[in-house]
PQR file with spaces between the fields and no chain letter, atoms N, CA, C, O and H, PARSE charges and radii, in Angstrom:
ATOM       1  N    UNK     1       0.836   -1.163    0.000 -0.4000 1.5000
ATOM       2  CA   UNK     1       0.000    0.000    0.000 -0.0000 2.0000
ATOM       3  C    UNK     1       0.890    1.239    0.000  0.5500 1.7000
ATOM       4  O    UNK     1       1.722    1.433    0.886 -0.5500 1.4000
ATOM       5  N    UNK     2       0.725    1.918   -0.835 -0.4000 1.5000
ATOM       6  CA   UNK     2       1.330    3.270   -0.890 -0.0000 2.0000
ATOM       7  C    UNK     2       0.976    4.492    0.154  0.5500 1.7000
ATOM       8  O    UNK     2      -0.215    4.618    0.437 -0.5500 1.4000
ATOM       9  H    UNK     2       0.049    1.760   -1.555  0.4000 1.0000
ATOM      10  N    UNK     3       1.705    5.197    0.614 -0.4000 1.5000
ATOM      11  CA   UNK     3       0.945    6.363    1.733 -0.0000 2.0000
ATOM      12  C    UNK     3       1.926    7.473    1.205  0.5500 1.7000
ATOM      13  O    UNK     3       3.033    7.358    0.680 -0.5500 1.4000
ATOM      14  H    UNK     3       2.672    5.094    0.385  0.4000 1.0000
ATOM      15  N    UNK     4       1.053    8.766    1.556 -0.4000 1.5000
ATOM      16  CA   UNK     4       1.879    9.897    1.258 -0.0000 2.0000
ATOM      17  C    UNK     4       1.686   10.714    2.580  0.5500 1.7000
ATOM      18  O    UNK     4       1.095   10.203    3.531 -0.5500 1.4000
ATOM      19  H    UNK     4       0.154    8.860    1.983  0.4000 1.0000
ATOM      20  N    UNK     5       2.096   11.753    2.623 -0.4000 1.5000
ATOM      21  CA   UNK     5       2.123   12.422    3.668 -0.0000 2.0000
ATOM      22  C    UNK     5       0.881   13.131    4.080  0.5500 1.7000
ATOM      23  O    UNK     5       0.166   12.860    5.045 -0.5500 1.4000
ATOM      24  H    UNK     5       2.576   12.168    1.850  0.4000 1.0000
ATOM      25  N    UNK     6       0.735   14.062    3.218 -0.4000 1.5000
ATOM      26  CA   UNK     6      -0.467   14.953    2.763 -0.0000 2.0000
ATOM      27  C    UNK     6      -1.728   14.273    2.319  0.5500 1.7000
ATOM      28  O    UNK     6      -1.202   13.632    1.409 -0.5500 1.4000
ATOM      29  H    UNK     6       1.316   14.281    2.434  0.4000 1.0000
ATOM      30  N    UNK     7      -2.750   13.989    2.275 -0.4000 1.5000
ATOM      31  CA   UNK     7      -3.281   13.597    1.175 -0.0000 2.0000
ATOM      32  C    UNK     7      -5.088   13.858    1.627  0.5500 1.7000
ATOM      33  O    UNK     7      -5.717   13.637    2.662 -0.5500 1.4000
ATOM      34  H    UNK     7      -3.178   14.510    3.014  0.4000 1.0000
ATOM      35  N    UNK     8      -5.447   14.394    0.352 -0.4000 1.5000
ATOM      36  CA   UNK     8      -6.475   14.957    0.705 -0.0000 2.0000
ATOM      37  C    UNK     8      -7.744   13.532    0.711  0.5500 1.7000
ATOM      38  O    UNK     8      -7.557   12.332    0.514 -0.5500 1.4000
ATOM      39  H    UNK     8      -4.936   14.573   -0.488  0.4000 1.0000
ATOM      40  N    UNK     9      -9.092   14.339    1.040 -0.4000 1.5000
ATOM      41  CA   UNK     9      -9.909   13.335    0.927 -0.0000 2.0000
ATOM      42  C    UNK     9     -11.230   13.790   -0.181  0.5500 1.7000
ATOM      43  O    UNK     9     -11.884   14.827   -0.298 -0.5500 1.4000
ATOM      44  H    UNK     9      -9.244   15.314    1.200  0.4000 1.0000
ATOM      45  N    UNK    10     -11.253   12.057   -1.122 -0.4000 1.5000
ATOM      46  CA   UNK    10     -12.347   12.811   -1.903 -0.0000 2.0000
ATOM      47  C    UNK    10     -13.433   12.176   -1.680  0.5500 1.7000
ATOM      48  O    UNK    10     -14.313   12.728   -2.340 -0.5500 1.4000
ATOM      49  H    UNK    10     -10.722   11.215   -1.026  0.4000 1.0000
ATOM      50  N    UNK    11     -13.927   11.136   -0.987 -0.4000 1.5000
ATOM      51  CA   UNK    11     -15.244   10.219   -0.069 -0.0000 2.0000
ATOM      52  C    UNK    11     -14.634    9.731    0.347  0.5500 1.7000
ATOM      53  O    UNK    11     -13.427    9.552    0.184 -0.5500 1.4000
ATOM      54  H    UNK    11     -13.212   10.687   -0.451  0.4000 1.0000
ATOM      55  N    UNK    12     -15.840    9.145    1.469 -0.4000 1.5000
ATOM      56  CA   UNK    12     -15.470    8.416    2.349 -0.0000 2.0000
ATOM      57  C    UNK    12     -16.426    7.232    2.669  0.5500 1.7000
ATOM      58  O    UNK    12     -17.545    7.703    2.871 -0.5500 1.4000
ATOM      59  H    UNK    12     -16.821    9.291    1.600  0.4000 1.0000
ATOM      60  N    UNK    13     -16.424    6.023    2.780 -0.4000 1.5000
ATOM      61  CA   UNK    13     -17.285    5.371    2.543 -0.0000 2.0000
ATOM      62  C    UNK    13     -17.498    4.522    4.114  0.5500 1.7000
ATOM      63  O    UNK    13     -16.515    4.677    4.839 -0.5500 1.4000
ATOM      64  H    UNK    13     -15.515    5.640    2.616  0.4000 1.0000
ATOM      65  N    UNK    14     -18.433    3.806    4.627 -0.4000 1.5000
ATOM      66  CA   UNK    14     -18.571    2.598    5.532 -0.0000 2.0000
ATOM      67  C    UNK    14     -18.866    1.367    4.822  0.5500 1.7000
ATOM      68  O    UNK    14     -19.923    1.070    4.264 -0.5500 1.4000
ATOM      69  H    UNK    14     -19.232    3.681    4.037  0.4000 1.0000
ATOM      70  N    UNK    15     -17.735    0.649    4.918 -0.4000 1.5000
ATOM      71  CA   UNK    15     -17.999   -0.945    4.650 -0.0000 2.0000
ATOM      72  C    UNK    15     -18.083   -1.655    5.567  0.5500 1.7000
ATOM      73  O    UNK    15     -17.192   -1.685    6.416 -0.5500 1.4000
ATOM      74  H    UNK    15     -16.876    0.889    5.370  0.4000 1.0000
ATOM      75  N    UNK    16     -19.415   -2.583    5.655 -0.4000 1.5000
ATOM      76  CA   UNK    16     -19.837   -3.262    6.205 -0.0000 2.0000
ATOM      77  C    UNK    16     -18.931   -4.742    5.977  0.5500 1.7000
ATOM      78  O    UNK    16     -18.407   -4.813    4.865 -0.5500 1.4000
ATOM      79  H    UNK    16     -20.138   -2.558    4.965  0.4000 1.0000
ATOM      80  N    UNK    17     -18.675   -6.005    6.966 -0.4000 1.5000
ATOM      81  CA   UNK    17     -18.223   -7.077    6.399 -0.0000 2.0000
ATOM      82  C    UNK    17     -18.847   -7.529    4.959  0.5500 1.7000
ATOM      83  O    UNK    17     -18.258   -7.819    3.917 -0.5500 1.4000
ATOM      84  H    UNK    17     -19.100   -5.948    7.869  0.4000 1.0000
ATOM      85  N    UNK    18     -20.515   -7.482    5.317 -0.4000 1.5000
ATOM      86  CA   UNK    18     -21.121   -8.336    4.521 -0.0000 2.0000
ATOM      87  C    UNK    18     -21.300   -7.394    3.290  0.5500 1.7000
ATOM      88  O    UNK    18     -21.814   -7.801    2.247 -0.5500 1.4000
ATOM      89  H    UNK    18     -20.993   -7.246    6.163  0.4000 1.0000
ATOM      90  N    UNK    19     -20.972   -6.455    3.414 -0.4000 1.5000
ATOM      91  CA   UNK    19     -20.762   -5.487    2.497 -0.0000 2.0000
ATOM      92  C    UNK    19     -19.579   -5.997    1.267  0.5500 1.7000
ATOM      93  O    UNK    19     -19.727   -6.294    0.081 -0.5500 1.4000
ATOM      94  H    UNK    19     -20.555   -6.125    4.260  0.4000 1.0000
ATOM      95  N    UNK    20     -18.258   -5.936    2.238 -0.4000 1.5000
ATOM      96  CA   UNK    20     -17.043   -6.836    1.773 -0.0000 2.0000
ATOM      97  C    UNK    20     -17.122   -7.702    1.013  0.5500 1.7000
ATOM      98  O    UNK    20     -16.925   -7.479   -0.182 -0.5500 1.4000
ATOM      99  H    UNK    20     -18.138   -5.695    3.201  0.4000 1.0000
ATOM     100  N    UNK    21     -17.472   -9.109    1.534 -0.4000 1.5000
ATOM     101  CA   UNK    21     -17.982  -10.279    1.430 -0.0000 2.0000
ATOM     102  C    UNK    21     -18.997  -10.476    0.089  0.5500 1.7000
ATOM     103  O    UNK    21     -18.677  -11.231   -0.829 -0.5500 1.4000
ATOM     104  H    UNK    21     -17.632   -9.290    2.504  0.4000 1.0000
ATOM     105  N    UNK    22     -20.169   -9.759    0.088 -0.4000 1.5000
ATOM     106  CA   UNK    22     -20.635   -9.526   -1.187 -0.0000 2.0000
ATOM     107  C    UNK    22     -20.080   -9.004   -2.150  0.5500 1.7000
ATOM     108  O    UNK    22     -20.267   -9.446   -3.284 -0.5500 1.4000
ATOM     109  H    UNK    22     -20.429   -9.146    0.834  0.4000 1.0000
ATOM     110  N    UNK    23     -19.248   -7.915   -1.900 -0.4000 1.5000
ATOM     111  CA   UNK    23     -18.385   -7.442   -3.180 -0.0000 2.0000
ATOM     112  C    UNK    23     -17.382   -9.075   -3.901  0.5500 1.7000
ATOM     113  O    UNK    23     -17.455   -9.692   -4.964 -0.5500 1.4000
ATOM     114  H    UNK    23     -19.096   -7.557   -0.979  0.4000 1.0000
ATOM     115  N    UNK    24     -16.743   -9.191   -2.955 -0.4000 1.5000
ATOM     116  CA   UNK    24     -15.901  -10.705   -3.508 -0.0000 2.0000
ATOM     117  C    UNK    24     -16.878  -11.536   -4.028  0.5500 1.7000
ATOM     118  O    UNK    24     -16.911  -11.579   -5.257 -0.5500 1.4000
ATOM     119  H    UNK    24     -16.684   -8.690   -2.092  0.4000 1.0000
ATOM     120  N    UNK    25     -17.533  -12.084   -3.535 -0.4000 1.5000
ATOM     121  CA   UNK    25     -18.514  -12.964   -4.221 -0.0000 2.0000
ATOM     122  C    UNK    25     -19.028  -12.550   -5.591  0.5500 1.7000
ATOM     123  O    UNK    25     -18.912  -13.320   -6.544 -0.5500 1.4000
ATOM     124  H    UNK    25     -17.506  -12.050   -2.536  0.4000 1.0000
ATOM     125  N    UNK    26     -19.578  -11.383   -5.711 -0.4000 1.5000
ATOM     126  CA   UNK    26     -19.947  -11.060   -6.736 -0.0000 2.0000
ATOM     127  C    UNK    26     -18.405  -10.546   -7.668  0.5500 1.7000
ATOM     128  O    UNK    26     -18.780  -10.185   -8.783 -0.5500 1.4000
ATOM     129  H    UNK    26     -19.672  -10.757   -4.937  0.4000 1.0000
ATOM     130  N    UNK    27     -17.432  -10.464   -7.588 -0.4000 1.5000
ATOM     131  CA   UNK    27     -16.428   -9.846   -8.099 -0.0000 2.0000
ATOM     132  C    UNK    27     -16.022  -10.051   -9.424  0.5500 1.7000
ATOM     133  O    UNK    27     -15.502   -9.124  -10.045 -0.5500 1.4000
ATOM     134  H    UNK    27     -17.127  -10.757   -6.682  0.4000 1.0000
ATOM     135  N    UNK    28     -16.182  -11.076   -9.899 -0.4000 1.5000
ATOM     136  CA   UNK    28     -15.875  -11.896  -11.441 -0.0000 2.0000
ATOM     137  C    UNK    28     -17.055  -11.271  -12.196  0.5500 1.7000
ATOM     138  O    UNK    28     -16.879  -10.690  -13.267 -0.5500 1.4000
ATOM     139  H    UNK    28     -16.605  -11.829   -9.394  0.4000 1.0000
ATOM     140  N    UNK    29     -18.065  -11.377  -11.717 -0.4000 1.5000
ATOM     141  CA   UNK    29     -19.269  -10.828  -12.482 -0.0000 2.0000
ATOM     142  C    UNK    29     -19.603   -9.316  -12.478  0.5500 1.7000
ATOM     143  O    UNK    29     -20.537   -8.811  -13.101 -0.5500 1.4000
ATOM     144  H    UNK    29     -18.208  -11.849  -10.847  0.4000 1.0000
ATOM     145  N    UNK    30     -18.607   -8.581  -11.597 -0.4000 1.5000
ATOM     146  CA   UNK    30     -18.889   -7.459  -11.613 -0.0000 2.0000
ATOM     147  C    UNK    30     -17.641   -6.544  -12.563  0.5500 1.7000
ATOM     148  O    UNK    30     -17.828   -5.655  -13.394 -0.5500 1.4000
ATOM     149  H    UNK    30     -17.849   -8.992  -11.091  0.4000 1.0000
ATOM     150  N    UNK    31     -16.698   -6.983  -12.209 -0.4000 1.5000
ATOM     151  CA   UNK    31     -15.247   -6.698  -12.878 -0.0000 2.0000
ATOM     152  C    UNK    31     -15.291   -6.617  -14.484  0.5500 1.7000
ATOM     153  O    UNK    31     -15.929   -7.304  -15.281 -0.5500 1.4000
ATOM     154  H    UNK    31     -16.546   -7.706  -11.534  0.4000 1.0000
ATOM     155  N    UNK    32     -14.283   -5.406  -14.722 -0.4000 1.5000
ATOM     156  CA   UNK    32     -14.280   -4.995  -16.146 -0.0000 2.0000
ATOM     157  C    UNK    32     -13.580   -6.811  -16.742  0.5500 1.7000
ATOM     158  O    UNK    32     -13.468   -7.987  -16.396 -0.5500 1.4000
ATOM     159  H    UNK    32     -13.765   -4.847  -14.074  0.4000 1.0000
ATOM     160  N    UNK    33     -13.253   -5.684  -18.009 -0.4000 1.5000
ATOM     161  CA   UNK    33     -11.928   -7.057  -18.658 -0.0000 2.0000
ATOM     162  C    UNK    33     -10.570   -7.084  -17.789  0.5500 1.7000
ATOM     163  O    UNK    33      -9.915   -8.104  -17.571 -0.5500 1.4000
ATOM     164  H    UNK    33     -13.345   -4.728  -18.291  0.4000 1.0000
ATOM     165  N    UNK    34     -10.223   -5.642  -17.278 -0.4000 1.5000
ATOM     166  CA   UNK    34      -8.931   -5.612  -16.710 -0.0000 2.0000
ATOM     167  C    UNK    34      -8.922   -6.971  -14.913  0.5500 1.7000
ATOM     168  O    UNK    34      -8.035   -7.508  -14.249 -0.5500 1.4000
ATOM     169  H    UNK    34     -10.754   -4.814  -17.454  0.4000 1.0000
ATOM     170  N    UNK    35      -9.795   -6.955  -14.891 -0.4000 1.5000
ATOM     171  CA   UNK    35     -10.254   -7.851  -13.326 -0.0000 2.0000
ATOM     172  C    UNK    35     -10.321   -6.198  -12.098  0.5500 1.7000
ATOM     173  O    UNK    35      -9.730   -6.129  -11.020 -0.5500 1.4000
ATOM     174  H    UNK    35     -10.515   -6.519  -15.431  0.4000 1.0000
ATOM     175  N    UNK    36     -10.922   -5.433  -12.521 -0.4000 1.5000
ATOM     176  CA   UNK    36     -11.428   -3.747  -11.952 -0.0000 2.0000
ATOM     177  C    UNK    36     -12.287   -3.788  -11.444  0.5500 1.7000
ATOM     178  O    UNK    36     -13.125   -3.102  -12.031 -0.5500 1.4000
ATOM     179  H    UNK    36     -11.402   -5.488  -13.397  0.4000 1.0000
ATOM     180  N    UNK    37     -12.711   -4.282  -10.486 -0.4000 1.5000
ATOM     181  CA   UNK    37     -14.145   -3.922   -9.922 -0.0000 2.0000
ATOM     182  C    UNK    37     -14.365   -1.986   -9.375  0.5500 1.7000
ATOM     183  O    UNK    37     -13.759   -1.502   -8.419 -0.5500 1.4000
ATOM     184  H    UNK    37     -12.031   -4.838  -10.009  0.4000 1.0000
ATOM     185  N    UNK    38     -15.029   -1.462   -9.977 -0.4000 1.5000
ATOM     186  CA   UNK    38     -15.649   -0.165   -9.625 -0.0000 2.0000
ATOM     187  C    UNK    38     -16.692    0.126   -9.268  0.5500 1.7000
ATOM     188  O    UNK    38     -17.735    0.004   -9.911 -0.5500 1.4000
ATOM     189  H    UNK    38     -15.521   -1.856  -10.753  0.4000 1.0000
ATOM     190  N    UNK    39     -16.522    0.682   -7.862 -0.4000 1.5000
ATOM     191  CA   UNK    39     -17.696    1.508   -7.158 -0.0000 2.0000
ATOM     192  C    UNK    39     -18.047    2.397   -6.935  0.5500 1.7000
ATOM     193  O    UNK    39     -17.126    2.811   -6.230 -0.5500 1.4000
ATOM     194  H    UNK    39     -15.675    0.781   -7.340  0.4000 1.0000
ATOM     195  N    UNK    40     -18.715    3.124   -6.964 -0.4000 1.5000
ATOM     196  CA   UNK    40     -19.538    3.941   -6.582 -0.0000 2.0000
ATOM     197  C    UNK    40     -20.031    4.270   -5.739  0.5500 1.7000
ATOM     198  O    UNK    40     -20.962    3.497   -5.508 -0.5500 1.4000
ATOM     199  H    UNK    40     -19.463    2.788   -7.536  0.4000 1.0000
ATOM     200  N    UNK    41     -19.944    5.540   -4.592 -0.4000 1.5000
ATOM     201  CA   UNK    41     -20.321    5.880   -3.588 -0.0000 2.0000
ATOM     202  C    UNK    41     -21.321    7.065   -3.885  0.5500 1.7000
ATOM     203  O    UNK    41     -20.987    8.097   -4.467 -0.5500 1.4000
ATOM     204  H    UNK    41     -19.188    6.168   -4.779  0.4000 1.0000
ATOM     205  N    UNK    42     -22.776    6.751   -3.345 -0.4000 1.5000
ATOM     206  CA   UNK    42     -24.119    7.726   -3.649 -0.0000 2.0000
ATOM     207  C    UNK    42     -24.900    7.760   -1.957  0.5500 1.7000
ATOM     208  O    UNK    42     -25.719    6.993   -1.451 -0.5500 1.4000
ATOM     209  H    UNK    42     -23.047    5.912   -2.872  0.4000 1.0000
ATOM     210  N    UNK    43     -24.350    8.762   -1.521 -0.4000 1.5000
ATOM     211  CA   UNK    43     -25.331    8.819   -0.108 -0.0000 2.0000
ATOM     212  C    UNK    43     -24.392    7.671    0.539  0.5500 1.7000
ATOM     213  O    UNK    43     -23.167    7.629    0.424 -0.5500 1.4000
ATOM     214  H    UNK    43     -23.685    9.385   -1.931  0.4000 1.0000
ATOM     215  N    UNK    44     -25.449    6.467    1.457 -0.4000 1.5000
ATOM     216  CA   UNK    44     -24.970    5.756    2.286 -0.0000 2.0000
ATOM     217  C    UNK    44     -24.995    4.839    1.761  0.5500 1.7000
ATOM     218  O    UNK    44     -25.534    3.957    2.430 -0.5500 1.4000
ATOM     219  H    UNK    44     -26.444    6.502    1.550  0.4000 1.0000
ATOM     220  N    UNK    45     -24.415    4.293    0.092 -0.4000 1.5000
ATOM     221  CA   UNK    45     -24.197    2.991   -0.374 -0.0000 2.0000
ATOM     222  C    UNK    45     -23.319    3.002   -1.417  0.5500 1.7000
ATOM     223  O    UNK    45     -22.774    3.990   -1.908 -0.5500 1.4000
ATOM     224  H    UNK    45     -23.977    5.010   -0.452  0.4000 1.0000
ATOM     225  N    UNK    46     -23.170    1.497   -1.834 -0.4000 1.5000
ATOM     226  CA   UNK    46     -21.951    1.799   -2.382 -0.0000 2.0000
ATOM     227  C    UNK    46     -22.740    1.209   -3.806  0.5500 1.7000
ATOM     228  O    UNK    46     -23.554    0.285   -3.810 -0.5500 1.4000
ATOM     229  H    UNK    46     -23.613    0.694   -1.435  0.4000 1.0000
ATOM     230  N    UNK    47     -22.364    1.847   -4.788 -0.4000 1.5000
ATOM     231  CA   UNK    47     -23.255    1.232   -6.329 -0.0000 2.0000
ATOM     232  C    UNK    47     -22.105    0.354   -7.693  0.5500 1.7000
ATOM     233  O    UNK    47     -21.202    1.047   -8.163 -0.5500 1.4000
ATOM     234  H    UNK    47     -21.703    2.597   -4.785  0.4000 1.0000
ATOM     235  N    UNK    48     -22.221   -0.716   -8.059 -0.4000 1.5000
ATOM     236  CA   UNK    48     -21.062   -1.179   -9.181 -0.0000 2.0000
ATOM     237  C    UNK    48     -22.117   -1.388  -10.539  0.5500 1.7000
ATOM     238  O    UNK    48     -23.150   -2.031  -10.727 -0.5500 1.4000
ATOM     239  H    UNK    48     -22.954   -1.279   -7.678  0.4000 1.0000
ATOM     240  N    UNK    49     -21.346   -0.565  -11.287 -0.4000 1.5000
ATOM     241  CA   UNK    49     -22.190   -1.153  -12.544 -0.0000 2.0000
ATOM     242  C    UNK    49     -21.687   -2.683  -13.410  0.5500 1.7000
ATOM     243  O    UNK    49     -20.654   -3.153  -13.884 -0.5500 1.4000
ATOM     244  H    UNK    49     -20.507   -0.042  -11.134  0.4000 1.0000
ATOM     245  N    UNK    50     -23.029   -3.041  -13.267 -0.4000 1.5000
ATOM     246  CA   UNK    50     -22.558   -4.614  -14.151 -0.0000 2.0000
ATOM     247  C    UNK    50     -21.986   -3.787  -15.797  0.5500 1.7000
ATOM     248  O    UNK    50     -22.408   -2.722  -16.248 -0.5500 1.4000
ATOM     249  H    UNK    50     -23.869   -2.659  -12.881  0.4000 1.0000
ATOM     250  N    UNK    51     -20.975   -4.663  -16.383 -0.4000 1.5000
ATOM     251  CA   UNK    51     -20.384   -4.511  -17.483 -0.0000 2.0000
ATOM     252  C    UNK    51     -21.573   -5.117  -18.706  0.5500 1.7000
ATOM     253  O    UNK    51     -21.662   -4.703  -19.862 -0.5500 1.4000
ATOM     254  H    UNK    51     -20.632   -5.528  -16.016  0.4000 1.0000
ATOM     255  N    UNK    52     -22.655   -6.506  -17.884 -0.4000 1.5000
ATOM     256  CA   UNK    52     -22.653   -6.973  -18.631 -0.0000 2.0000
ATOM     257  C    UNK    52     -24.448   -6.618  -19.237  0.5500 1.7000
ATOM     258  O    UNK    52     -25.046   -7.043  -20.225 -0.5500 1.4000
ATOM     259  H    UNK    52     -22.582   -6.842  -16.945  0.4000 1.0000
ATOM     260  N    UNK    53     -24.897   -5.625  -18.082 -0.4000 1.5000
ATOM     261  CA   UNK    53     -26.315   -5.233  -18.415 -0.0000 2.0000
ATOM     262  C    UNK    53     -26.394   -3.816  -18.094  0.5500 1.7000
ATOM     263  O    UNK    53     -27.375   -3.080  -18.206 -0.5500 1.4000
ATOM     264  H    UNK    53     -24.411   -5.280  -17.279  0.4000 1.0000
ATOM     265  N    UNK    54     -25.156   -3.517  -17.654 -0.4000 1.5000
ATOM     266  CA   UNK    54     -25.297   -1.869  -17.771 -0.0000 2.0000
ATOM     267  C    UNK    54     -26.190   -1.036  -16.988  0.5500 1.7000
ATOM     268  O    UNK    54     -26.772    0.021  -17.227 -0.5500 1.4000
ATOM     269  H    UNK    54     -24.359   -4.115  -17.562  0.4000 1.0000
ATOM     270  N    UNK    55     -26.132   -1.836  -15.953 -0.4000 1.5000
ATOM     271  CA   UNK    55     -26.947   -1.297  -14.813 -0.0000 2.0000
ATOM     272  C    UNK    55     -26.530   -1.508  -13.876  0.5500 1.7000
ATOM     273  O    UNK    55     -25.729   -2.428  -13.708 -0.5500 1.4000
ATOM     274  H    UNK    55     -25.659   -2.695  -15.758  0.4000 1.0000
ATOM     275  N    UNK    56     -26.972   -0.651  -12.858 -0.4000 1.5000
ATOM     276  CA   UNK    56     -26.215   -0.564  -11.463 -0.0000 2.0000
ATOM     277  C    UNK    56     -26.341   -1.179  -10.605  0.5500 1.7000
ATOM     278  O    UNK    56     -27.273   -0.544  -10.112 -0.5500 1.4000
ATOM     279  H    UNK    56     -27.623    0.096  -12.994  0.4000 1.0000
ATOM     280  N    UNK    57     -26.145   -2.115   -9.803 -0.4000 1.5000
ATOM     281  CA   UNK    57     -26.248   -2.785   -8.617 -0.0000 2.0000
ATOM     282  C    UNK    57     -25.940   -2.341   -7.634  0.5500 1.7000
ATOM     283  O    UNK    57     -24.920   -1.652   -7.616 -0.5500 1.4000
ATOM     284  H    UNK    57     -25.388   -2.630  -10.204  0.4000 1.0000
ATOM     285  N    UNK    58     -26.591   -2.524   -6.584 -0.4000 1.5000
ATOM     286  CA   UNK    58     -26.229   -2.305   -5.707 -0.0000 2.0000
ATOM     287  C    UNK    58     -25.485   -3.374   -4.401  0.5500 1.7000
ATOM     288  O    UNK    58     -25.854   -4.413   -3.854 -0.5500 1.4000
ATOM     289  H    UNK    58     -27.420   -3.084   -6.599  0.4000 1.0000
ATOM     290  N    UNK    59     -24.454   -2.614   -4.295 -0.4000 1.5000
ATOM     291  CA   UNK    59     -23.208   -3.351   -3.024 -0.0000 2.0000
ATOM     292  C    UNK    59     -23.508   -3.617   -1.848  0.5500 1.7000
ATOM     293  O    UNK    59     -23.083   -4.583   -1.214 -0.5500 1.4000
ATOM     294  H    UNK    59     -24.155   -1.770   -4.739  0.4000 1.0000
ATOM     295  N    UNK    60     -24.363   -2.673   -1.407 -0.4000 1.5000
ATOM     296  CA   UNK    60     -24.524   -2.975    0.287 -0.0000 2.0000
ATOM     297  C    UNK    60     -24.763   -1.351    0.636  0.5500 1.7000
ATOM     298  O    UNK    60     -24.249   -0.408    0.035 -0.5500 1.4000
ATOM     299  H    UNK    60     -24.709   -1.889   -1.922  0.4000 1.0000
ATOM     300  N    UNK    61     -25.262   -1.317    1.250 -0.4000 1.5000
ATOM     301  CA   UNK    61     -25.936   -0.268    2.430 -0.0000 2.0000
ATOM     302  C    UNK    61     -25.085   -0.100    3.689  0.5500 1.7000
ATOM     303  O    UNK    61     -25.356   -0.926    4.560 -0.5500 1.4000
ATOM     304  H    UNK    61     -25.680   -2.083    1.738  0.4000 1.0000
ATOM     305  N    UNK    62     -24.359    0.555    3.916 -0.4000 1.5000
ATOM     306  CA   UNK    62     -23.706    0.669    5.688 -0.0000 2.0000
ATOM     307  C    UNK    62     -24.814    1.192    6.315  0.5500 1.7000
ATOM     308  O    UNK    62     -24.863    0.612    7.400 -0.5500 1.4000
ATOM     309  H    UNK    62     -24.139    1.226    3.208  0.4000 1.0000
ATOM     310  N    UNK    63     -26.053    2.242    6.203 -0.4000 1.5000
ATOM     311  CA   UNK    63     -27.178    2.518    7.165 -0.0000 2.0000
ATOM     312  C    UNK    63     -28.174    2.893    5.859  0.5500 1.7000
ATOM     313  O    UNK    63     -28.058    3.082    4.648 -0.5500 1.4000
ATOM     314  H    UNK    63     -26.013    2.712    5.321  0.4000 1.0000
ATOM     315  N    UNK    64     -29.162    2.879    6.821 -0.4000 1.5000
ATOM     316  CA   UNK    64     -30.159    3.391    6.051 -0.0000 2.0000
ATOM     317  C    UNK    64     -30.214    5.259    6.240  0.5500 1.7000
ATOM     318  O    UNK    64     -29.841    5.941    7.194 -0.5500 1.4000
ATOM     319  H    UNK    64     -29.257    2.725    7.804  0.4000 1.0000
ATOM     320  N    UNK    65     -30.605    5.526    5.405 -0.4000 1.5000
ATOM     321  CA   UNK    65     -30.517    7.191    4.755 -0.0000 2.0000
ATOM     322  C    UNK    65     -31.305    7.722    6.109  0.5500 1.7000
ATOM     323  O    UNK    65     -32.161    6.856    6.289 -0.5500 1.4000
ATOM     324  H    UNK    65     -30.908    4.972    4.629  0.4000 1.0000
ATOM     325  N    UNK    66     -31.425    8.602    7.032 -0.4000 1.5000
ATOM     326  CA   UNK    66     -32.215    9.271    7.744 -0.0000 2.0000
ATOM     327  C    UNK    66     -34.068    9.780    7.479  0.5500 1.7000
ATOM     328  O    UNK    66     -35.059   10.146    8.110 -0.5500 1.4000
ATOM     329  H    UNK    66     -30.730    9.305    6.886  0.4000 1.0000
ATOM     330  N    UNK    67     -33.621    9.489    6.161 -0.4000 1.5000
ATOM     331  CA   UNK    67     -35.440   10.029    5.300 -0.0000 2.0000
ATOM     332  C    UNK    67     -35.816    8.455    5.301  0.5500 1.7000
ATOM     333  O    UNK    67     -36.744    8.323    4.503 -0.5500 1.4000
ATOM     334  H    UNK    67     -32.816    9.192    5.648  0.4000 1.0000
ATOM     335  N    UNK    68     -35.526    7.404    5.783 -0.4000 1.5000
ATOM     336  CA   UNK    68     -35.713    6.014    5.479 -0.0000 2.0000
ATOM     337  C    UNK    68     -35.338    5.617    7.005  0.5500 1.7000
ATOM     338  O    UNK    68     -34.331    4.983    7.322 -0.5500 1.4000
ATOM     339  H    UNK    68     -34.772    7.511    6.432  0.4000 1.0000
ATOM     340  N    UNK    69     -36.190    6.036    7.768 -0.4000 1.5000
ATOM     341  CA   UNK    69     -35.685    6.093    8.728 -0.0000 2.0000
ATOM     342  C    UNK    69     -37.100    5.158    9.904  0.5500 1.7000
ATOM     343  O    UNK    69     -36.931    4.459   10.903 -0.5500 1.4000
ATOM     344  H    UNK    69     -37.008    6.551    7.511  0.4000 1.0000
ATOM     345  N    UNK    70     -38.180    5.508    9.307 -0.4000 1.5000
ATOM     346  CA   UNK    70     -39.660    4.782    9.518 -0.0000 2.0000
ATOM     347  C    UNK    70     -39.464    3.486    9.081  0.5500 1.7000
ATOM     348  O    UNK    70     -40.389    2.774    9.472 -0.5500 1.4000
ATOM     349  H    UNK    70     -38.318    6.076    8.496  0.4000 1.0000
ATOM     350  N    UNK    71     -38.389    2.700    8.231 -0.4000 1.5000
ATOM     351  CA   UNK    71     -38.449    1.360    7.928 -0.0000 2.0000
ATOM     352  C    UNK    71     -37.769    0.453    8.849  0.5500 1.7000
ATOM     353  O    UNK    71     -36.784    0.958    9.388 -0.5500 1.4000
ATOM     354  H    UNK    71     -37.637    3.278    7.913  0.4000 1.0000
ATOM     355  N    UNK    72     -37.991   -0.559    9.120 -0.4000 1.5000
ATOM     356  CA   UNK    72     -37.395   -1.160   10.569 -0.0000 2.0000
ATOM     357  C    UNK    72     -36.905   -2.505   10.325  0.5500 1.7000
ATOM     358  O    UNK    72     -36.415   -3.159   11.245 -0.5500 1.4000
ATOM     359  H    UNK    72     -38.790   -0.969    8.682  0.4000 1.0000
């Protein structure tokens, strides 16, 4: 892992294990050609677009949004 001294911040995300855990599992199927899995951070989740339907999935939730807050 590389570290620098300085370094600014551009998000910040909460990963959950099962958060983790689902990313790997799903990882082959989510991953470009390079073996890249990319995510996406929107609010309190993390989003990967499938390569292969071009739509977004979703990774996992660390909380639910505060306006989603009545669901239990």
């Amino acid at each position: 892992m590389l570290s620098t001294r300085e370094m600014g911040q551009d998000a910040k995300a909460e990963i959950t294990r099962e958060m983790l855990e689902g990313m790997l599992s799903d990882f082959d199927r989510l991953s470009d050609s390079d073996g890249v899995l990319t995510v996406e951070l929107r609010g309190n989740g993390l989003f990967a677009l499938n390569p292969a339907t071009g739509t977004y999935e979703v990774v996992g939730l660390a909380r639910m949004s505060a306006a989603m807050s009545y669901i239990r």
